[in-house]
mmCIF file of the C-alpha atoms, coordinates in Angstrom:
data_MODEL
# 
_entry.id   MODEL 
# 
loop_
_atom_site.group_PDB 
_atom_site.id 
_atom_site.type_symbol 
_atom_site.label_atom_id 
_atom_site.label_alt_id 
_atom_site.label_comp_id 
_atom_site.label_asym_id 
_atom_site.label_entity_id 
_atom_site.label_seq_id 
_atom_site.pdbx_PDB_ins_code 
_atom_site.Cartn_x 
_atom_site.Cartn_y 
_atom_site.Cartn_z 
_atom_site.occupancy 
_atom_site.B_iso_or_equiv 
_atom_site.pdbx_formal_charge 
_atom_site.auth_seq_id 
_atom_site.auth_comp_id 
_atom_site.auth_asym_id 
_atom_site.auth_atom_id 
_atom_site.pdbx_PDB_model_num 
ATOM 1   C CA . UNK A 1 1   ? -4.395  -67.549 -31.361 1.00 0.00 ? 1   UNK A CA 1 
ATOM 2   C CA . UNK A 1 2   ? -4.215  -64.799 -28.727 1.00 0.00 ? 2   UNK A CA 1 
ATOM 3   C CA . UNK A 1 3   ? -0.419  -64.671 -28.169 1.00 0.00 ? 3   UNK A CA 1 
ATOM 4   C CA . UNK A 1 4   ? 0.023   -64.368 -31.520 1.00 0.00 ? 4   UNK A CA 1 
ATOM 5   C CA . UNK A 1 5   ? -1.887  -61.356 -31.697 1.00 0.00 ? 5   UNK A CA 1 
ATOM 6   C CA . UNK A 1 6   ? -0.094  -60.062 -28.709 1.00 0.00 ? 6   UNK A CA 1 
ATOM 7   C CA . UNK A 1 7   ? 3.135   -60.869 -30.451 1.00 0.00 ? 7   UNK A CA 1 
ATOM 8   C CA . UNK A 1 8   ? 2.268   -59.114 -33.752 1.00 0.00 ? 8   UNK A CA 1 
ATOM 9   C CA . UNK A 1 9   ? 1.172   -55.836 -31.662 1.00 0.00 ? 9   UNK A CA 1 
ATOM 10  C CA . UNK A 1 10  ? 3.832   -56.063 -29.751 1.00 0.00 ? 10  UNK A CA 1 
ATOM 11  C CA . UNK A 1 11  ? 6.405   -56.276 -32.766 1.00 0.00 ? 11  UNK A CA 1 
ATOM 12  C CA . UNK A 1 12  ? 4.641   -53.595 -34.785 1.00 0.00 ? 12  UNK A CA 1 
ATOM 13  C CA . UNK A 1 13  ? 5.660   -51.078 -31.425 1.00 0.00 ? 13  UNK A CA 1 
ATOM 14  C CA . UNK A 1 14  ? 3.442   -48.313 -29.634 1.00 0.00 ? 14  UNK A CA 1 
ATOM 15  C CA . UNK A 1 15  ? 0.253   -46.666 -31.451 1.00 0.00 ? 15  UNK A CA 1 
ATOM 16  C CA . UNK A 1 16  ? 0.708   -43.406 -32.645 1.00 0.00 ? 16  UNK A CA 1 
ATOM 17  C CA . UNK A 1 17  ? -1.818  -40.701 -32.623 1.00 0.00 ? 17  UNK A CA 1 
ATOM 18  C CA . UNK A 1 18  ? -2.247  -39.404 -36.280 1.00 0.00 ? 18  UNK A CA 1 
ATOM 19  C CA . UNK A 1 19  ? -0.852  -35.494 -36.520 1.00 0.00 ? 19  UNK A CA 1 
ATOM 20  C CA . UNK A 1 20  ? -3.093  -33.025 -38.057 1.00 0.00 ? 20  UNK A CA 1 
ATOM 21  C CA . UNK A 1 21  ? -1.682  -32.311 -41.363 1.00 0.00 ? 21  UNK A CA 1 
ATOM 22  C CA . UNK A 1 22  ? -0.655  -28.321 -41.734 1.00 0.00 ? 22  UNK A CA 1 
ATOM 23  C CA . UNK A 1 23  ? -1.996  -26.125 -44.291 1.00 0.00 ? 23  UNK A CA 1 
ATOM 24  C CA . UNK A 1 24  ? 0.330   -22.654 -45.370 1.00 0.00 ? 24  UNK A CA 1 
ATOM 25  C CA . UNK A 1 25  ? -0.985  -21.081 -47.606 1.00 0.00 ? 25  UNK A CA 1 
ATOM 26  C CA . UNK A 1 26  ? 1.904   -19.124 -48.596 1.00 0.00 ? 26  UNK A CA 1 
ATOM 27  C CA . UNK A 1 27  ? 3.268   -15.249 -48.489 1.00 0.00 ? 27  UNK A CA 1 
ATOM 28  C CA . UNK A 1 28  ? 1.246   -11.781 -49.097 1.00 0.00 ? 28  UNK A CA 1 
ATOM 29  C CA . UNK A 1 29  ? 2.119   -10.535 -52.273 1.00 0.00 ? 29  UNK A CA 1 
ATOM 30  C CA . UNK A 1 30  ? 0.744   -7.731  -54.518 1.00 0.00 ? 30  UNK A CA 1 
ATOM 31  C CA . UNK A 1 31  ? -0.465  -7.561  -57.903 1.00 0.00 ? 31  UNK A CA 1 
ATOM 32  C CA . UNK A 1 32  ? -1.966  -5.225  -60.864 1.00 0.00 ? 32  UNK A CA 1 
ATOM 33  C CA . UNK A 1 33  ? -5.674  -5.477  -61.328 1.00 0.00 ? 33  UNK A CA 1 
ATOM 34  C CA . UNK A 1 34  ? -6.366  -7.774  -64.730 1.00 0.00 ? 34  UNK A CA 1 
ATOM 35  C CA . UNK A 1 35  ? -3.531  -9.845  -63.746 1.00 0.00 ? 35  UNK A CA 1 
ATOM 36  C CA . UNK A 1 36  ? -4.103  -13.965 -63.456 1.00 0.00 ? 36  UNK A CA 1 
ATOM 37  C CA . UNK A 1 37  ? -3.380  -14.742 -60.066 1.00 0.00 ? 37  UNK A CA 1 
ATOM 38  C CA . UNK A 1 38  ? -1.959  -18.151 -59.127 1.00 0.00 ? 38  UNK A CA 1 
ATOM 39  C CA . UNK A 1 39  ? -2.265  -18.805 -55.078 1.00 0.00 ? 39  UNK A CA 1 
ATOM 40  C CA . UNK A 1 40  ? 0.693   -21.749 -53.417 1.00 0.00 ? 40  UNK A CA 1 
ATOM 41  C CA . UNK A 1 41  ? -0.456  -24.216 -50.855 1.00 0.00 ? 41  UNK A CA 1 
ATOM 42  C CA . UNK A 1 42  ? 1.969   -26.660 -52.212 1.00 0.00 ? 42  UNK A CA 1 
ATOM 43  C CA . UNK A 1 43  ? 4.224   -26.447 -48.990 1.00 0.00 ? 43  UNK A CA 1 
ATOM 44  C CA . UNK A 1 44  ? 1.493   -27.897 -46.698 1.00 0.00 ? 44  UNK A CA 1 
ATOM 45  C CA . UNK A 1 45  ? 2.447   -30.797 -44.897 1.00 0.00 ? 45  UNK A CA 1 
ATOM 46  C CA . UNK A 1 46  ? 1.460   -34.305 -43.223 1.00 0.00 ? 46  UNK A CA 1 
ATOM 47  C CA . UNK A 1 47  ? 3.662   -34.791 -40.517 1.00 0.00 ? 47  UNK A CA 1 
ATOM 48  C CA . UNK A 1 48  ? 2.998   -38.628 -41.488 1.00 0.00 ? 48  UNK A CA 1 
ATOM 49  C CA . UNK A 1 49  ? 4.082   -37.975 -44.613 1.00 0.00 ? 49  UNK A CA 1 
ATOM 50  C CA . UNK A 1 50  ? -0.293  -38.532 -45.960 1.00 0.00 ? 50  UNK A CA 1 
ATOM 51  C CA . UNK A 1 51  ? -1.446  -37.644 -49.049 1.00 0.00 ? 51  UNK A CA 1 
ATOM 52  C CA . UNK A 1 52  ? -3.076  -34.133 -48.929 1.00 0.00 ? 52  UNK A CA 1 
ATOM 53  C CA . UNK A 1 53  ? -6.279  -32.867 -50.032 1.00 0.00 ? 53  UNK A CA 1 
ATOM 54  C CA . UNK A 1 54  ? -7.139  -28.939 -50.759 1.00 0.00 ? 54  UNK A CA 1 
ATOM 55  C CA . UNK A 1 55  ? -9.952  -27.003 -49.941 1.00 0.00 ? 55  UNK A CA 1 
ATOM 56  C CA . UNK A 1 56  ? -9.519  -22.737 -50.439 1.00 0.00 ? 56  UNK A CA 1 
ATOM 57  C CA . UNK A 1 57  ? -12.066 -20.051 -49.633 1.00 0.00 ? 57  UNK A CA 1 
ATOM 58  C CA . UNK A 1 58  ? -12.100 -16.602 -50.176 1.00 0.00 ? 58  UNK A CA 1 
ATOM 59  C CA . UNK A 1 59  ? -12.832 -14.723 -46.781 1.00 0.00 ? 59  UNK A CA 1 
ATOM 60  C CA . UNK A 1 60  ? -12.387 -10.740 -47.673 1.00 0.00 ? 60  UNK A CA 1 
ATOM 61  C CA . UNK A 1 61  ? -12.493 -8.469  -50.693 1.00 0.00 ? 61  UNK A CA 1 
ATOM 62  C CA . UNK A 1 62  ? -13.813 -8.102  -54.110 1.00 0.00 ? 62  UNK A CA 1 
ATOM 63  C CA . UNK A 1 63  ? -15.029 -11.461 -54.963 1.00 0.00 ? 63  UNK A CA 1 
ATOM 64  C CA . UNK A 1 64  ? -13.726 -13.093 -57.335 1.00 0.00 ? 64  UNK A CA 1 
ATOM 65  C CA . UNK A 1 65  ? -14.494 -16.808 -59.106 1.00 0.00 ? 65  UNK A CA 1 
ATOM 66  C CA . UNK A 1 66  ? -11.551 -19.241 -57.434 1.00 0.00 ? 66  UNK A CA 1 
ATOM 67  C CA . UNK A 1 67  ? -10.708 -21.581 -59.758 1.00 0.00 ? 67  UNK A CA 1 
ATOM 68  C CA . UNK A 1 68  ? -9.282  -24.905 -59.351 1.00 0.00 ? 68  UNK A CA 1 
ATOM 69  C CA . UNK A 1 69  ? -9.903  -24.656 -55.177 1.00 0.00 ? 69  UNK A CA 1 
ATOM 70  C CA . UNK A 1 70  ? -9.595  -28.031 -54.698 1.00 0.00 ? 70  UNK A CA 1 
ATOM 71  C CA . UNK A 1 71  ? -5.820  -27.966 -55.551 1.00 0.00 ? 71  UNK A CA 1 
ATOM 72  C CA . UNK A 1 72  ? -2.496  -26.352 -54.862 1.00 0.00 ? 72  UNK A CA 1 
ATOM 73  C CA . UNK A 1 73  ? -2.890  -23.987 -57.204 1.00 0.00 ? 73  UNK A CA 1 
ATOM 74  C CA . UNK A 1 74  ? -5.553  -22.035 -57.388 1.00 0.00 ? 74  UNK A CA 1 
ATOM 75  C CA . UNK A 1 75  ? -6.005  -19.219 -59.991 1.00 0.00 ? 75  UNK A CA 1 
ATOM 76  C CA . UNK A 1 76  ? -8.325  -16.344 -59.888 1.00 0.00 ? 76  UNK A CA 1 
ATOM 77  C CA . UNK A 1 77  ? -8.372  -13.261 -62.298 1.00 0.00 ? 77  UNK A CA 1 
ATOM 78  C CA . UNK A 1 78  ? -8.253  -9.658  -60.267 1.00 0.00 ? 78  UNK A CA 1 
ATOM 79  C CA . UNK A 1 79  ? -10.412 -7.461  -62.073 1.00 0.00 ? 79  UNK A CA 1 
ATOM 80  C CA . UNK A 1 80  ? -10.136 -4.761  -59.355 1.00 0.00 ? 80  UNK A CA 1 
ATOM 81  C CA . UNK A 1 81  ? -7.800  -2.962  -56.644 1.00 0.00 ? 81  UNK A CA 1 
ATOM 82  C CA . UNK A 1 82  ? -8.337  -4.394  -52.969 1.00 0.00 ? 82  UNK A CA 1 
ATOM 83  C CA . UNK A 1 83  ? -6.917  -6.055  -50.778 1.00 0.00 ? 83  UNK A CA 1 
ATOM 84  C CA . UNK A 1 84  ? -8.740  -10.388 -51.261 1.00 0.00 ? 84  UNK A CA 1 
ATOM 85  C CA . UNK A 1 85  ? -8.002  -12.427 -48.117 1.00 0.00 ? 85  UNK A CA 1 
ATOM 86  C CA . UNK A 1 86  ? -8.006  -16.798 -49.137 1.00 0.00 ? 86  UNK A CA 1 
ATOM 87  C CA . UNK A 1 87  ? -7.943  -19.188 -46.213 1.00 0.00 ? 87  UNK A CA 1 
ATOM 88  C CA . UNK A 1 88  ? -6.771  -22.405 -46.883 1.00 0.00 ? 88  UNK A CA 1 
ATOM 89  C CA . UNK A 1 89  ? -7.910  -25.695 -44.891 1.00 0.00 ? 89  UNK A CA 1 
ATOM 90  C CA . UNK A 1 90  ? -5.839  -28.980 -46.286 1.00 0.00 ? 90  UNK A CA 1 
ATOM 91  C CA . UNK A 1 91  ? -6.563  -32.463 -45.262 1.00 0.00 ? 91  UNK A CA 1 
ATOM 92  C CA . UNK A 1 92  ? -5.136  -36.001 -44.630 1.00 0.00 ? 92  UNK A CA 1 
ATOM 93  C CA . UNK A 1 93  ? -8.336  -38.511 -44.878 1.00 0.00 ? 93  UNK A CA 1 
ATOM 94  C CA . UNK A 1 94  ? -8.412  -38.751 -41.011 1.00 0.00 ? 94  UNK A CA 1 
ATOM 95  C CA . UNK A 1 95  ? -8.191  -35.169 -40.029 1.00 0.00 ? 95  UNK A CA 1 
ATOM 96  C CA . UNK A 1 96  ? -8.212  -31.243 -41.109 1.00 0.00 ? 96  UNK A CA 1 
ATOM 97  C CA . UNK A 1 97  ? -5.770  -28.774 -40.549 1.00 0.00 ? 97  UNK A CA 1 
ATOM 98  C CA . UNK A 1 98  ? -6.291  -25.153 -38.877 1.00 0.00 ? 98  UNK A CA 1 
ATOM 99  C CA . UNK A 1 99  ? -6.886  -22.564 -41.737 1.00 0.00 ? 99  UNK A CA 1 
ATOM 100 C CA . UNK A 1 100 ? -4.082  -20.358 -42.777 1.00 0.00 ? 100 UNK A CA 1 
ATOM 101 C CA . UNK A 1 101 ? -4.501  -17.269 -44.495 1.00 0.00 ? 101 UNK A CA 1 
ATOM 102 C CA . UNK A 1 102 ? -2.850  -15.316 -47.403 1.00 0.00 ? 102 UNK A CA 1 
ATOM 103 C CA . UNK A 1 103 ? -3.361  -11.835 -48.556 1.00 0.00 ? 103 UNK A CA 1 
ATOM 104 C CA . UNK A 1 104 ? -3.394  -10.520 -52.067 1.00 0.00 ? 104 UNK A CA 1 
ATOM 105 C CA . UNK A 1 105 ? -2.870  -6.630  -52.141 1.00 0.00 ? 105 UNK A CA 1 
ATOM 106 C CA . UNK A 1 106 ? -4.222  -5.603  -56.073 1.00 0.00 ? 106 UNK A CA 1 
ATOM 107 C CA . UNK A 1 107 ? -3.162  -2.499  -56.280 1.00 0.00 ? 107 UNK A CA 1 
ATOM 108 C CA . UNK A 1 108 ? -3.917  0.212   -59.111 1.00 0.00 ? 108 UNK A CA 1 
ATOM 109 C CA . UNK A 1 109 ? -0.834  1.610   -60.967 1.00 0.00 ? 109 UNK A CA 1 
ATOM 110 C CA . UNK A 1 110 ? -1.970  4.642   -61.221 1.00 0.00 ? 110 UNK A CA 1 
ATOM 111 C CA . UNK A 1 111 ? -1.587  5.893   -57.642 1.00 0.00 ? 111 UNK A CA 1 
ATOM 112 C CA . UNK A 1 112 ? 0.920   9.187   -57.681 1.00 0.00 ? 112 UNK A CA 1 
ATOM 113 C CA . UNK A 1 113 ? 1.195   9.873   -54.474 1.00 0.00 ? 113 UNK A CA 1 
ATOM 114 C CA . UNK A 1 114 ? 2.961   8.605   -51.334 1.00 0.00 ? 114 UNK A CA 1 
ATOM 115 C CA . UNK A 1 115 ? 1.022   6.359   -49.204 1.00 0.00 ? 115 UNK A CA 1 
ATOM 116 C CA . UNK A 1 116 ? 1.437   5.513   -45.592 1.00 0.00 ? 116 UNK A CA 1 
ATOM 117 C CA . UNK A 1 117 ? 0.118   1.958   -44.223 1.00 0.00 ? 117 UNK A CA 1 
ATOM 118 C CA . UNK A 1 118 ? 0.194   1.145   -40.573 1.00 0.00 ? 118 UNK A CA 1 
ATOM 119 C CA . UNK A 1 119 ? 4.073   2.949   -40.520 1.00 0.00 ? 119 UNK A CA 1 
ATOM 120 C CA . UNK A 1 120 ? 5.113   1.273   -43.737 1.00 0.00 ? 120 UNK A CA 1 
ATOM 121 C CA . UNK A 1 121 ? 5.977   3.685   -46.448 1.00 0.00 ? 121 UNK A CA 1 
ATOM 122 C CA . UNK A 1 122 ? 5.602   3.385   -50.191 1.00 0.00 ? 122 UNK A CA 1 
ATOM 123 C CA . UNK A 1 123 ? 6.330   5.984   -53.120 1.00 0.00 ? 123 UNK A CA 1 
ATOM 124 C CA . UNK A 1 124 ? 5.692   5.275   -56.820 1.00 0.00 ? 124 UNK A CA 1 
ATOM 125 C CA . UNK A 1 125 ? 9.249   4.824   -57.477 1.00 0.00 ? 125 UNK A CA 1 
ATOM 126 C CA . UNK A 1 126 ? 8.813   1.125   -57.442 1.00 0.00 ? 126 UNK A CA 1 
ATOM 127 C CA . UNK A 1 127 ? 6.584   1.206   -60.075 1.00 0.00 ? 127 UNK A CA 1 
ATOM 128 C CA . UNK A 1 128 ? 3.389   1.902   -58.184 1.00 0.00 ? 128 UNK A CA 1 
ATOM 129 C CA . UNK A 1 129 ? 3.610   -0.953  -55.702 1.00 0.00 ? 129 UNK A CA 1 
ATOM 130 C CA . UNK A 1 130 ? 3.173   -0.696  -52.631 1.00 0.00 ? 130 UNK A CA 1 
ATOM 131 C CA . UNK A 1 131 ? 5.404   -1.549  -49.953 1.00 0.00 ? 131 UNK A CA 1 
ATOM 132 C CA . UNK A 1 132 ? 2.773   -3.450  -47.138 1.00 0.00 ? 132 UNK A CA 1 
ATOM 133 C CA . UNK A 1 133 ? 4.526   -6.459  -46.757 1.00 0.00 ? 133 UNK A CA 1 
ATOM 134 C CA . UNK A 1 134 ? 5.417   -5.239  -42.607 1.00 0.00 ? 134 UNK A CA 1 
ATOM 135 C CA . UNK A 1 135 ? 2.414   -4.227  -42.497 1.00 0.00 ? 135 UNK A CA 1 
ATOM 136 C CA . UNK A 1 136 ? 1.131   -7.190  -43.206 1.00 0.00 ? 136 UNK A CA 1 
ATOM 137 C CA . UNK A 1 137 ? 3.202   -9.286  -41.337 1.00 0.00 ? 137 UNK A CA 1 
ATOM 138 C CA . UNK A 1 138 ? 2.332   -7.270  -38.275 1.00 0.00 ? 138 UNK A CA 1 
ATOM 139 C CA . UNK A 1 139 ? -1.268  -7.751  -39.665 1.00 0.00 ? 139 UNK A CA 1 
ATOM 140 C CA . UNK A 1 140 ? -1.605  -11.699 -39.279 1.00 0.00 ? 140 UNK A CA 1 
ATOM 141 C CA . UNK A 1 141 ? 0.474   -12.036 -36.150 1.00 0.00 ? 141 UNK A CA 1 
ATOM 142 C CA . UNK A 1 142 ? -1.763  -9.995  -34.264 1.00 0.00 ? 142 UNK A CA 1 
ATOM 143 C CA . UNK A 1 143 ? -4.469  -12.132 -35.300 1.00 0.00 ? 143 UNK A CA 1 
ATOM 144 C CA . UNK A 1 144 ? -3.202  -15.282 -34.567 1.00 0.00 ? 144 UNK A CA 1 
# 
C-alpha cells in the first residue's frame, strides 16, 4: 500500500506553495458630485488561476454608502466634492491579497479659477476637471 502512495505523489510532481491572489483596484479617476460611481476590481488575479472573492472599504473622504462591496463592481453615489480613497482586499479561499487603493477625485464644476496640485496644473478649459492624475500617481508611489 505504501509504494503506491509513493508512486501516486511521485507522479502528481513537486508541491506547490499556493500564491496570494492580487487585488488592483483600478485607476484614479474624477467625477461630478451627484454622479453614480461604479469602482473596477475586475482585473485582480489568482496566479493559480482561483476563484476570487471581493471585499472593498472606504478609507478617506466624505463617506459614502458602498454598495455591492462584496463584488467587482461596486457603486456608490457622490453627493459631494472630495477626494474618497477605497482599498480593495480580494481573496482565493486559502489566502488574502495586500490591499490596493484607488482614488476618486469629485470635483465641483463650478471652480473658475486655475488650480495648482503638487506641480500639476489644471484650468477650466476642460470643462472644470481637474488635471491630478500625476499628482496622483506620484501620490501612491510614495506610499507604497
Amino acid at each position: 500500500m505504501l509504494p503506491a502512495l509513493l508512486l501516486a505523489a511521485l507522479a502528481a510532481g513537486p508541491a506547490r506553495a499556493d500564491e496570494p491572489p492580487v487585488a488592483l483596484a483600478g485607476v484614479p479617476f474624477l467625477a461630478y458630485p451627484g454622479e453614480r460611481i461604479v469602482l473596477d476590481g475586475s482585473a485582480s488575479y489568482d496566479p493559480e488561476g482561483a476563484p476570487l472573492t471581493w471585499a472593498w472599504t472606504q478609507t478617506h473622504g466624505p463617506t459614502v454608502e458602498l454598495r455591492a462591496a462584496t463584488t467587482a463592481n461596486p457603486e456608490f453615489d457622490a453627493e459631494e466634492a472630495g477626494t474618497y480613497t477605497f482599498a480593495l482586499v480580494v481573496g482565493d479561499g486559502l489566502q488574502e491579497s495586500e490591499p490596493d487603493e484607488v482614488d476618486v477625485i469629485v470635483v465641483d464644476p463650478a471652480i473658475g479659477e486655475d488650480v495648482q496640485a503638487e506641480g500639476c496644473q489644471a484650468t477650466p478649459a476642460v470643462g472644470g476637471l481637474l488635471l491630478l492624475l500625476p499628482a496622483l500617481a506620484r501620490r501612491r508611489r510614495g506610499a507604497r
